[in-house]
LOGUKOL-563682 format. One line per 5 residues: number of its first residue (from 1); their letters; for each residue x, y, z of C-alpha. Coordinates in Angstrom, 2 decimals, decimal comma. Layout:
BEGIN
NUM = a = X:Y:Z; ... $
end
This chain:
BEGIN
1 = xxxxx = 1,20:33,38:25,52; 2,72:30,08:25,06; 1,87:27,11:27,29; 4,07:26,79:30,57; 3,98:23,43:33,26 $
6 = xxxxx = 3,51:24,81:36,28; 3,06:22,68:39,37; 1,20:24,10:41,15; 1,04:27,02:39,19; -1,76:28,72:36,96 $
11 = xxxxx = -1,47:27,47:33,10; -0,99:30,49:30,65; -2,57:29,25:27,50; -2,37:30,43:23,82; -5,53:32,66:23,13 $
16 = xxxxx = -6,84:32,77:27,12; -7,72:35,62:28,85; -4,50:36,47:30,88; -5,09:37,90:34,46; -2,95:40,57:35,97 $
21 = xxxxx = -2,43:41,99:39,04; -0,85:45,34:39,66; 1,40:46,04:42,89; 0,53:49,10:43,27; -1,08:50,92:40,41 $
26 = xxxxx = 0,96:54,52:40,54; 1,86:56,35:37,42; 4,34:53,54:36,59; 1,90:50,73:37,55; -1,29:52,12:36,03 $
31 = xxxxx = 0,32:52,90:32,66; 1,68:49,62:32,32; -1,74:48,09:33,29; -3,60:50,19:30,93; -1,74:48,96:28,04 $
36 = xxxxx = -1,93:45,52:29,44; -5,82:46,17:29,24; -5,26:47,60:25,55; -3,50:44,19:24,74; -6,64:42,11:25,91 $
41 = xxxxx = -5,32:41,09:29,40; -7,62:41,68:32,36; -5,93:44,28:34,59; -6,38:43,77:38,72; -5,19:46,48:41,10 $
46 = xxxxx = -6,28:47,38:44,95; -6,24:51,00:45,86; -7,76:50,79:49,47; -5,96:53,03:51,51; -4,01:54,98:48,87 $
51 = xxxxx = -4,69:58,61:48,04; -7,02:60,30:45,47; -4,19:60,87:43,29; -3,23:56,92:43,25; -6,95:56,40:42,34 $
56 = xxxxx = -7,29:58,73:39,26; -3,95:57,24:38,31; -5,53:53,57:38,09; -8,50:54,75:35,92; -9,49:51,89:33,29 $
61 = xxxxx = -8,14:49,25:35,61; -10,32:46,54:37,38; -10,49:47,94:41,02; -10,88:45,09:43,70; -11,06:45,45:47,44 $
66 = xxxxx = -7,87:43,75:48,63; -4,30:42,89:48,03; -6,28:39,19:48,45; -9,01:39,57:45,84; -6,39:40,66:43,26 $
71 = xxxxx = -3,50:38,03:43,70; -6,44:35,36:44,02; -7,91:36,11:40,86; -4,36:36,22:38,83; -2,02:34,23:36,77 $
76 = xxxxx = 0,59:37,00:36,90; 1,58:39,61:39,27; 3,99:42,49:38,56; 4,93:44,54:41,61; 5,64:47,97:40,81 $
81 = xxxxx = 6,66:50,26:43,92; 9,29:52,08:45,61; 12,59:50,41:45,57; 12,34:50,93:49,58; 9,11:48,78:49,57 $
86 = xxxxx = 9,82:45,86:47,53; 10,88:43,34:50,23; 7,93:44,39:52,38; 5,77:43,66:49,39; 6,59:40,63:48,15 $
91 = xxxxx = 6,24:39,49:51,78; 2,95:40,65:51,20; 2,29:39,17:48,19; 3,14:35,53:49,35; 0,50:36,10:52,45 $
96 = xxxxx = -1,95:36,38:49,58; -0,37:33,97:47,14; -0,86:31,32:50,11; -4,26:32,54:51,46; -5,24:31,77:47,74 $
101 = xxxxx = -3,60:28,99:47,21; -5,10:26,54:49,97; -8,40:27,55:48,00; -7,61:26,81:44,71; -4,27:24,78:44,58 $
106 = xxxxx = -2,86:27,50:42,43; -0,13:29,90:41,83; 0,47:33,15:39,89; 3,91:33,62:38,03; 5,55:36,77:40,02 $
111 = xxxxx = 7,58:39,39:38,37; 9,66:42,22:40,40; 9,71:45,12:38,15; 11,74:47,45:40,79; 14,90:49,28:41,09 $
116 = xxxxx = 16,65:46,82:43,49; 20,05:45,76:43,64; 20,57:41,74:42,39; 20,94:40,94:46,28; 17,60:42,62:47,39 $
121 = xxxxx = 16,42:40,41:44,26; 17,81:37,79:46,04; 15,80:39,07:49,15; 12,36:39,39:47,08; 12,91:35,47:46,09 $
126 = xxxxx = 13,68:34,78:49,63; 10,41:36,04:50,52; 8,30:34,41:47,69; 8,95:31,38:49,56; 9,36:29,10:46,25 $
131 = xxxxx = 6,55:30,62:43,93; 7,95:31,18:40,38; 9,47:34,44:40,08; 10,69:36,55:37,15; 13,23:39,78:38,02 $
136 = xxxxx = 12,73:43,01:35,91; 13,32:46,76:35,59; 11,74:49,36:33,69; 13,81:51,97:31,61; 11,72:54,52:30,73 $
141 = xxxxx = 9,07:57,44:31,28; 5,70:55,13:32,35; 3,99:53,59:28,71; 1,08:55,92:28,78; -0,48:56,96:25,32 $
146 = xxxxx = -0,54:60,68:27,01; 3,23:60,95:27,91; 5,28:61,11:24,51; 8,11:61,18:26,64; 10,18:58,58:24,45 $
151 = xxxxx = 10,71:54,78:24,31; 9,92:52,64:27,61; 11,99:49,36:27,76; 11,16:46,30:30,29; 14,05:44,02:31,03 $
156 = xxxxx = 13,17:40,78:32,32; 15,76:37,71:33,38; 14,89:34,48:35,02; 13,41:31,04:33,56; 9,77:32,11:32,83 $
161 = xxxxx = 10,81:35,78:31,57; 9,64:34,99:27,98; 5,94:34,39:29,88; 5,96:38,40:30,79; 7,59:39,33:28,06 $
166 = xxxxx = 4,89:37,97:25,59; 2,30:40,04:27,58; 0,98:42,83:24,46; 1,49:46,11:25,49; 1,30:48,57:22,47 $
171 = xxxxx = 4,08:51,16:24,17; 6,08:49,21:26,06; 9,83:47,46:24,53; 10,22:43,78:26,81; 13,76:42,79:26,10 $
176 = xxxxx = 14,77:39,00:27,68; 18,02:38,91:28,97; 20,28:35,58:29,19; 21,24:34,80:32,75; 19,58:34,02:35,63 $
181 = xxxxx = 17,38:36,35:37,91; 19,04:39,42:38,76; 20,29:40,42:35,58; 17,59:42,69:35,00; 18,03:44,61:37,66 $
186 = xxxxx = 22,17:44,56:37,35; 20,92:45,90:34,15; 18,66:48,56:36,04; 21,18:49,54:38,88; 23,95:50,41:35,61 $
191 = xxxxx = 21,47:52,90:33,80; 19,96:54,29:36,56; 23,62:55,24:38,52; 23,56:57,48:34,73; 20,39:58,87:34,30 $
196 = xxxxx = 19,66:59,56:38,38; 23,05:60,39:39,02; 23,32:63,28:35,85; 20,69:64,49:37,21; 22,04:64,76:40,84 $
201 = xxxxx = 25,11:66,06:39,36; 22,99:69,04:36,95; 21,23:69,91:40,88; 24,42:70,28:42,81; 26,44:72,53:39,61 $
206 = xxxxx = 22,83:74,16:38,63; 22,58:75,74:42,93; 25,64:76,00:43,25; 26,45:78,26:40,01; 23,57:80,39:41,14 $
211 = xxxxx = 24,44:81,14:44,44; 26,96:82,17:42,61; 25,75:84,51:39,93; 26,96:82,58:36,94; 24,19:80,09:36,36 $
216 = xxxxx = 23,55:81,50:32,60; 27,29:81,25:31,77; 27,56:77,67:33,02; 24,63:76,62:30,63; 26,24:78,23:27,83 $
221 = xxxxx = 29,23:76,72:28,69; 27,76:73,39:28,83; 24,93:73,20:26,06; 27,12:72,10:23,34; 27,84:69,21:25,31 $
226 = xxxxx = 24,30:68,56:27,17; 22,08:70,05:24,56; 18,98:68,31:25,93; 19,42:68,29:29,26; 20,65:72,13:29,08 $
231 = xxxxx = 17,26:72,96:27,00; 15,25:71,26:29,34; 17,13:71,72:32,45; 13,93:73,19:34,56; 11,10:70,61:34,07 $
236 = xxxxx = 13,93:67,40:34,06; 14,99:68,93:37,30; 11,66:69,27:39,10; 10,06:66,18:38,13; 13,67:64,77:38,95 $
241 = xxxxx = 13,07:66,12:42,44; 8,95:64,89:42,66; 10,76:61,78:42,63; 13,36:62,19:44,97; 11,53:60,02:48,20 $
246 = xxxxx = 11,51:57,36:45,58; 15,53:57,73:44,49; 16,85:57,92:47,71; 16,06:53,97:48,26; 17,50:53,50:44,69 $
251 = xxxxx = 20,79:55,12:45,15; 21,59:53,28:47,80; 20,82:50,13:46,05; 23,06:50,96:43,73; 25,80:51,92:45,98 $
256 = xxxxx = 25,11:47,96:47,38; 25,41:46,92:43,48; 28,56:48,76:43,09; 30,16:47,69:46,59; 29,44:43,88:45,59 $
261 = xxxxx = 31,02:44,79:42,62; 34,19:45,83:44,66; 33,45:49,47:43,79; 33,41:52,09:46,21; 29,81:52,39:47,58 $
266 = xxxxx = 30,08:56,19:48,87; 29,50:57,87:45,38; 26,09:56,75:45,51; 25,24:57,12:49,62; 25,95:60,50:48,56 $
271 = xxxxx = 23,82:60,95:45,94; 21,30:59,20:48,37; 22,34:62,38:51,00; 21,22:64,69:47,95; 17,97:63,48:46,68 $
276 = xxxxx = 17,27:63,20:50,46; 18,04:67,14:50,94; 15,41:67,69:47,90; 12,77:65,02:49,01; 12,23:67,24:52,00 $
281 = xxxxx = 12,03:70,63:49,92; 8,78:72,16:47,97; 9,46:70,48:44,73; 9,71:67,17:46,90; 6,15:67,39:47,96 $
286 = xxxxx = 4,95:68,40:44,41; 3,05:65,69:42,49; 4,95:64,68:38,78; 2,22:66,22:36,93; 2,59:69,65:38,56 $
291 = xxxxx = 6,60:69,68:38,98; 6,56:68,54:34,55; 5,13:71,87:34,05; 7,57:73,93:35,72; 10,16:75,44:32,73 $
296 = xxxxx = 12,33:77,79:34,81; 15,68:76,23:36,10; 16,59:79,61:38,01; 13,13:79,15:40,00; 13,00:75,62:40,41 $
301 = xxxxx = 16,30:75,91:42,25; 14,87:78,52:44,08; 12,09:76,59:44,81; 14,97:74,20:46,26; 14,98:76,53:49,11 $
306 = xxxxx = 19,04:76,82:48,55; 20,91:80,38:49,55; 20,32:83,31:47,26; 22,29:84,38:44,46; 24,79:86,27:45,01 $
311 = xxxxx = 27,21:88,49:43,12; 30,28:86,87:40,75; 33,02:86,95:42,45; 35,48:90,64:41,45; 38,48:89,40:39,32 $
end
């Protein structure tokens, strides 16, 4: 790290120990702590009141009793959470950040690494009350050594963005982008209205073809053109849809980004109506790791609970 003036905030020096706090450790979260932890930065994260599965996510992470005990002890925080939650937690985070604060006179550089729209950013640095503050988004599976599920990119934007960005992480791509805070996540609202949105679109053809019947001749049809997603149409779509309580809070940001744009916002409330539908299905209450391992995109519609198949259409 390279020295910063901070007033009041913590000093990051050359060669110290840098402390980090996790907001909240899930399988995003943890994996980018654990390589934080592999780059010689002390990793914080509280998992009181979260469930077993959170836990055994944040192994080899320092566990600490309290949202308190692990802004105290940092000199960077990185929330990490459901695009829904992000406003609620930064709130959060500044109760702790001041609790701290009339302790020790100091403050921890903050960094919002969710998929928010640039005027929820604005929102999150509303509610950091005038702490330093650093937007990101993450484009990627999350930087675990276990995944090899390709590259994992964080884009950062705001004054002190070089600060995060010179945090070593052995799998994970920091890119600083010129412009003020919110570019990041204008950055993260673009790709994800792709990725999320292909994958919306794949749901809605993939049922819809095999209520049909012709669900075989539509991927045949289409694998020249989608090769990977064709090939791999089952697991993308049912870990797609273990994250679907998460994406219906992100499409909607997006369809904010695109109506400040002066883009019609209803593309992407719809898409919000979809990953809804599936949040509330079996694959919606399946965990990541389990819904990976499903191969099968006839039964993971299925498993959609949609109408069953029925017979092409006489011609």
């Amino acid at each position: 790290m390279t020295d910063t003036v901070g007033d009041p905030g913590r000093q990051l020096r050359a060669g110290a120990e840098v402390r980090v706090a996790i907001v909240s450790p899930g399988a995003m979260g943890s994996a980018l702590g654990r390589g934080y932890v592999e780059g010689g930065a002390r990793v914080l994260a509280c998992v009181v009141g979260r469930s077993q599965r959170t836990r055994a996510l944040a192994h080899g992470l320092e566990l600490v009793d309290s949202l308190d005990d692990a802004v105290g002890a940092a000199d960077i925080v990185l929330s990490v959470v459901p695009p829904g939650e992000a406003v609620a937690v930064a709130v959060a985070v500044a109760g702790a950040i001041g609790r701290s604060a009339a302790a020790t006179g100091a403050t921890p550089l903050v960094a919002d690494l969710n998929a928010i729209a640039p005027a929820t950013v604005d929102r999150v640095t509303a509610a950091l009350a005038g702490l330093d503050f650093v937007d990101g988004s993450i484009s990627g599976p999350p930087p675990d050594r276990a995944s090899g599920r390709g590259r994992t990119r964080l884009y950062l934007s705001g004054p002190r963005a070089g600060e995060i960005a010179a945090l070593a992480h052995p799998r994970l791509e920091p890119r600083v982008l010129p412009g003020p805070a919110g570019a990041a996540s204008a950055l993260k609202m673009s790709t994800a209205s792709l990725y999320k949105g292909l994958a919306a679109l794949f749901l809605q053809a993939s049922a819809s073809a095999q209520q049909a019947g012709v669900l075989d001749a539509m991927l045949d049809d289409l694998a020249p053109t989608f090769p990977d997603q064709v090939g791999e149409l089952g697991s993308w779509l049912a870990l797609s849809a273990s994250k679907a309580h998460r994406y219906v809070a992100e499409m909607r940001e997006i369809a904010a980004t695109q109506a400040a744009a002066g883009l019609p916002p209803e593309l992407f409330e719809a898409m919000a109506v979809v990953w809804e539908r599936v949040a509330r299905s079996p694959l919606g209450a399946l965990a990541p790791e389990q819904a990976g391992a499903m191969a099968d995109a006839a039964a993971v519609i299925r498993a959609l609970g949609l109408p069953a198949a029925s017979h092409p259409p006489e011609v």
